[in-house]
N, C-alpha and C positions, 0 to 999 in steps of 0.2 A: 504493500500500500504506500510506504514511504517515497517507492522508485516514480509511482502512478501520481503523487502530489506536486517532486519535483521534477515532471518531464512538461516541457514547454507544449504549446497549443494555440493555433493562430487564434489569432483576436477577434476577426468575423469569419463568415458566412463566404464573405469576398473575397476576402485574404487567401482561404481557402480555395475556392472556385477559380481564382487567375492563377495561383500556383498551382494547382492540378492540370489548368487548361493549359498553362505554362509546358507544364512536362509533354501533355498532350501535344501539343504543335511544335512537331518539331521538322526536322529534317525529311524524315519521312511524309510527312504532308508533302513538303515544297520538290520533293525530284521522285518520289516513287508514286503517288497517287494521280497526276496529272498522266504520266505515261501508261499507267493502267488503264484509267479511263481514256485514254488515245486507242490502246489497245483492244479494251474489250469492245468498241461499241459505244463509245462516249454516254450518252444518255440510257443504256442498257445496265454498264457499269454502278451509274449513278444511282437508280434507283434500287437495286442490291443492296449498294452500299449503304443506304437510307436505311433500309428494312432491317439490314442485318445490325445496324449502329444500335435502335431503337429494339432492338429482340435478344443478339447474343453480345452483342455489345455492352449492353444496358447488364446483361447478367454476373457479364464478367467485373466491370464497373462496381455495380453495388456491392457484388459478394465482399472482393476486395475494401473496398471502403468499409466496409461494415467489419468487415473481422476486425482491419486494423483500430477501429474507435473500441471494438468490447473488448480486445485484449489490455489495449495501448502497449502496445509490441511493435516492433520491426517485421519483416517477415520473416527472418531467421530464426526468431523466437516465437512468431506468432501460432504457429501452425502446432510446433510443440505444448504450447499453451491449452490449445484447444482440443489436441489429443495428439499424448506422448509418444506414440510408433505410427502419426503420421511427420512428423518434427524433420524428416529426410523430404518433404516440401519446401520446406522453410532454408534447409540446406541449398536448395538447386537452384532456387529463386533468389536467393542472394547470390550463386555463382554469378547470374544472367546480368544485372549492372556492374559487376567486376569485372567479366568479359569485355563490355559493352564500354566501359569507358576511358580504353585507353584509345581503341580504332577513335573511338566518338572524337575524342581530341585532337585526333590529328585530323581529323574533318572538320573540325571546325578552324584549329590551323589553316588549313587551306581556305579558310572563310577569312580571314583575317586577313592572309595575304591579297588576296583577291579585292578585299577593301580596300586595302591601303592602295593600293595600283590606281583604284577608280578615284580617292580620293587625291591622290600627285597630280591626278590629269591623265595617267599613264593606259589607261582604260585599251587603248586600242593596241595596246603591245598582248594583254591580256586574250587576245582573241587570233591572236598570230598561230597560224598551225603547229602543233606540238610545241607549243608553251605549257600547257599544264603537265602533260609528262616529263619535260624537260625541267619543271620546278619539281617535281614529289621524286622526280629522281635524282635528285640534289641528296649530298650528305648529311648539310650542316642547317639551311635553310629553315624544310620543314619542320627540324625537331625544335630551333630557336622559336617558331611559330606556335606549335603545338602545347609550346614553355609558357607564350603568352596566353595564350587561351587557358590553359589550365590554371595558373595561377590566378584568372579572374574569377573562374569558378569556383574556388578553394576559398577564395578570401571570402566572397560570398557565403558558404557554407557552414567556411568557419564563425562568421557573424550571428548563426543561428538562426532559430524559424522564423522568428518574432522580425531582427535587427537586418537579417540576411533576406533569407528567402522571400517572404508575405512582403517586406518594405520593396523590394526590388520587383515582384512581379505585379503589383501594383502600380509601377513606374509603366515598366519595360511590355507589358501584355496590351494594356490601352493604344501606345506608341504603335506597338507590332501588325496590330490590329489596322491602325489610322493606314500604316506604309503599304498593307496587303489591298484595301480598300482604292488607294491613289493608285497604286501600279495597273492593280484589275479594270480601272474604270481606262484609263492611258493604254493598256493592249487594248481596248476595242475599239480607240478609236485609228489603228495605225492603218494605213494601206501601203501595198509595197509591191512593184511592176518588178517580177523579173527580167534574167537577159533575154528570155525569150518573148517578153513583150506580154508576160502573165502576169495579171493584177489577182492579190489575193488581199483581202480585208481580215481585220480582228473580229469583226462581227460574221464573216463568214466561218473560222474558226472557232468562235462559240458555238454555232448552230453546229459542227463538227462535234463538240463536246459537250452537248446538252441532249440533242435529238439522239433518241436510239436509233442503231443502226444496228436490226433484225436480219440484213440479207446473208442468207448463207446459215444462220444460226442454227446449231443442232443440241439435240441433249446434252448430247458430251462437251459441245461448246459453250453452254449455260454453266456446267456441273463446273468446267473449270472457271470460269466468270466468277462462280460464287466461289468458290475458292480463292481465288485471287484477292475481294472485296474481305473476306476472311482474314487472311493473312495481312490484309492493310491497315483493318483494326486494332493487332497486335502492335504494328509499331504506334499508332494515330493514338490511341487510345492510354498508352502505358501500360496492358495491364499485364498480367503472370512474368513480372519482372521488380516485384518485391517496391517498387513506388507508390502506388497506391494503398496497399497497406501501412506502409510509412508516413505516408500524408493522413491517412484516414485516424491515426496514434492522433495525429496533434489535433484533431476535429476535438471541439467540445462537447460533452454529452449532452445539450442542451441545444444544441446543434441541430437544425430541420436537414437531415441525411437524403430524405427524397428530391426536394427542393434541389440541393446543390448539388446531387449526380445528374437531375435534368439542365439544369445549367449548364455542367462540365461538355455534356452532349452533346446541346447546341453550339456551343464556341468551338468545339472541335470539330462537328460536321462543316460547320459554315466556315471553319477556315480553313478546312479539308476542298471545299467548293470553291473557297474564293482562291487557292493556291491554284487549281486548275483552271480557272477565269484568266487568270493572271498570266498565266504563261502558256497557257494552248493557244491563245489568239494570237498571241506576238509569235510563238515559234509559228504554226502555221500560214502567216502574213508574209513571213521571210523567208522558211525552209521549204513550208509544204507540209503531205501528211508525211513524207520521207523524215524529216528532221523531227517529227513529235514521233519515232521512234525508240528514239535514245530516253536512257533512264540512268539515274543514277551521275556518278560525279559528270558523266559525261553530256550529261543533262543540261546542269547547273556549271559545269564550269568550260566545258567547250562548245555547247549547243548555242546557250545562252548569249556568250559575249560575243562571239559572230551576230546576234542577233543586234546588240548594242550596238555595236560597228559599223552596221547599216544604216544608223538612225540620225548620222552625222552628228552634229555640236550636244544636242539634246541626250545623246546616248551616255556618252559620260556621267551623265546628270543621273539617267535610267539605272544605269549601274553601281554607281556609289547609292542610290536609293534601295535601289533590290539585295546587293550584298548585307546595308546595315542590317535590312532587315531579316534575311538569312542568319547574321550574327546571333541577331536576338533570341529568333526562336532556337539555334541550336544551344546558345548560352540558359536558356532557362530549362531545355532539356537535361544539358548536361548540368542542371546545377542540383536535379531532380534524381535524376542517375547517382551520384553523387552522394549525394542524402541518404540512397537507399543503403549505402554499404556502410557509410559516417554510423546512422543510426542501430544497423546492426549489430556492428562493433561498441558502439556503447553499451546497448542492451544486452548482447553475449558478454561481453567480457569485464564491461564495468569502465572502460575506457571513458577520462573527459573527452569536450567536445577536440579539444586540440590537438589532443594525443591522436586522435578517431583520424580530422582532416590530415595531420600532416603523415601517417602509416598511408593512407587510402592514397595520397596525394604523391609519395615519395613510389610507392608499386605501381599506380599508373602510368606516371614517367618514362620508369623502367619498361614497362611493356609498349609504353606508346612509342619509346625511341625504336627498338624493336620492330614496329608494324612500320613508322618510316623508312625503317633500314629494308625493309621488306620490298621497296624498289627498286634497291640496290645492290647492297654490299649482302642482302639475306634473299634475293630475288630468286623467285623459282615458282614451277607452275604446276598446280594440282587440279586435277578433276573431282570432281562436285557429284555426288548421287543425281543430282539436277541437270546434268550436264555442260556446267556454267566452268570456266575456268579460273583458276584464285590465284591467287596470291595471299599472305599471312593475313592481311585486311578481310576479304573475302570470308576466309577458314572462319575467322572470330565470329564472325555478323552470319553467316551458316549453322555454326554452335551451338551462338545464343538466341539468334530467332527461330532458327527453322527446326533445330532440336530439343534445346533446352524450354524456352516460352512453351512450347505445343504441352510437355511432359507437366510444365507445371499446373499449362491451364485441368490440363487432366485429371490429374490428382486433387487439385482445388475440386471441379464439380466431383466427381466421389467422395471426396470427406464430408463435402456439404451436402451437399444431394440425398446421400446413401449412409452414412456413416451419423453426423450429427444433427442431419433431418434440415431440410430449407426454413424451418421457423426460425430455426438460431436465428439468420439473416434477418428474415422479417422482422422478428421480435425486437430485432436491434435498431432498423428503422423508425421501427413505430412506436419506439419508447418514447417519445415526446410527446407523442396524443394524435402527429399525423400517420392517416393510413397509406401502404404503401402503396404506389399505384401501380397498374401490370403485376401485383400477386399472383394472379392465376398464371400470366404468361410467363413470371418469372421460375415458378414450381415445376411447370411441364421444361423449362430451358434445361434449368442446371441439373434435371434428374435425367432427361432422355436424350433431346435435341443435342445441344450444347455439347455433352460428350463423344455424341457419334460423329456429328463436323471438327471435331478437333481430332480426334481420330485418325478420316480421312484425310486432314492438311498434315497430320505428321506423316503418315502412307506417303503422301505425296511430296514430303522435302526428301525422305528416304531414297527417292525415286521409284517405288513402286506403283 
């Protein structure tokens, strides 16, 4: 009882709600959701995504939240709390942001560089063919980059929930928010005549990413669609990655729990939608549907500023706008990630808060120089169950999302589901006097549905 009086707890509602949506938006919104929904079918994608945000979304969401406020635990302890021989949950779901934030750092390093370029002026060197390979395959570069980044995150973390986290996403989410809003509404209105005398519009490229597109669509092409929107959630969302439990600890029990996972919801579908607003019109205005095939760094860091480059004096402008705002959302990811391992380590081992950031802060380093070197001086190329080719970067974010995340979300719906019954949950919500909404939908998720989709997306990183 003594641990549960002096453990910190954000101060609103709000506090809460930006730094969850915080962790929510991240990276994964802005280069892997826009190319899905390029890919699937743009408008086919979208409305999946919708269904599934608001069904197993929503389930994975609450459970999480709600464990982490009744234990007020980390998730390394949490799971042990709530039954001692499932505590090997609690174990795997803190491996998942250990893994996760050293790669994360050196990506958002490359965030930082890519700022700084836009912000000298230097913007159009940024967009020069093999420029981005020629800088991550640098020795000494990325890892001084990846130094700054981390240590922004660190000193935030180390400031705690209250002073750190809640003051800063309070700041930094409204902002985030404002830059995704001005970008989206600016790609629709571009047009851009290629060499061959083709005019293609932002607003033609919305209708690309809005309107489904059924032709050709089979079962099997559905099945994997909703797989896809599946797997999108697990990064969009935070969840079976020991965050949301950690956040859900510092919720006050007095705290309307329904209210602000509908919240989290919204700010994260809508900035899930406006991230693909924002950048399917402008890549399709420039590249075509050819260039909204790219995903991933190659997305964001070579797709993109060819696309600035075109825009003459104004792009400069475009680019120092869109990277800040890249920074932000990966900085309140990573300051979430972060937390999750900080907090464990206090609660397992008794660690203060300093001792916590500067261990978590001094191993990530170590591994993140490691994943830099991994272009280099450690380069080498493996095959993926997926059939995707890696490098050390690659392996990590395979491990932890497509391995680890699946296993935990698993294990969560059977302890809950099957083992400590879906009331726990509920009753956790509804301790304030509101009822939970989607009960019924939530009971049939986490005991039938919910496990056998999660299931299937592990089958399928496996490559079966």
């Amino acid at each position: 009882m003594e641990k549960h009086e002096k453990r910190n707890s954000f101060k609103g509602s709000i506090g809460f709600v930006l730094a969850a949506a915080g962790s929510a938006v991240g990276l994964g919104n802005i280069w892997r959701f826009p190319y899905l929904a390029a890919k699937d079918g743009g408008g086919t994608f979208l409305v999946v995504y919708i269904i599934l945000a608001l069904t197993f979304g929503f389930t994975l969401l609450v459970t999480e939240i709600a464990i982490g406020r009744k234990t007020k635990q980390s998730s390394l302890t949490a799971y042990g709390k709530l039954n001692r021989k499932w505590n090997w949950i609690g174990v795997v779901s803190c491996l998942v942001p250990a893994i996760i934030m050293p790669y994360y750092s050196v990506i958002g390093g490359w965030v930082v560089k890519y700022l700084a370029e836009y912000v000298t002026g230097h913007g159009g060197a940024a967009a020069g063919d093999g420029y981005f390979n020629s800088f991550i395959s640098q020795n000494v570069e990325p890892v001084v980059m990846t130094v700054i980044f981390l240590l922004a995150v660190a000193i935030v973390v180390y400031r705690g929930v209250n002073k750190g986290i809640e003051s800063l996403s309070k700041v930094l989410m409204p902002v985030l928010i404002l830059f995704v809003i001005i970008i989206a509404i600016f790609s629709l209105t571009i047009s851009h005549t290629d060499d061959n005398g083709v005019t293609r519009t932002g607003l033609q490229g919305l209708g690309i990413y809005l309107i489904p597109d059924l032709e050709g669509m089979t079962v099997q092409h559905f099945l994997s669609v909703v797989l896809d929107a599946m797997g999108q959630l697990f990064y969009s969302l935070s969840v079976a990655m020991g965050i949301m439990i950690t956040y859900g600890s510092y919720v006050r029990d007095d705290a309307d729990l329904r209210t602000s996972v509908n919240q989290i919801e919204i700010f994260d579908t809508a900035v899930a939608v406006l991230a693909g607003v924002m950048i399917i019109p402008a890549v399709y205005a420039f590249a075509g549907k050819e260039g909204m095939a790219s995903s991933g760094p190659g997305l964001m860091f070579v797709t993109l500023p060819k696309v600035f480059s075109t825009m003459g004096g104004i792009g400069n402008v475009a680019g120092c706008l869109f990277f800040a705002m890249v920074l932000f959302a990966a900085l309140t990811s990573a300051i979430s990630i972060m937390e999750a391992v900080v907090a464990s380590l206090i609660d397992q081992f008794g660690f203060t808060r300093k001792k916590a950031v500067l261990v978590e802060t001094a191993v990530t380093l170590v591994f993140g120089v490691v994943v830099c070197l991994g272009y280099n001086v450690f380069y080498f190329e493996a095959k993926l169950p997926t059939g995707a080719t890696a490098q050390i970067l690659d392996i990590l974010d395979y491990i932890s999302n497509n391995l680890l995340m699946p296993v935990v979300a698993i294990g969560t719906c059977i302890l809950v589901g099957w083992i400590l019954k879906p009331e726990v949950i509920v009753n956790e919500v509804e301790k304030t006097g509101c009822k939970m909404g989607r009960k019924p939908l939530y009971m049939v998720m986490i005991k039938y549905i919910a496990p056998v989709l999660l299931v299937v997306l592990f089958l399928k990183a496996l490559g079966l």
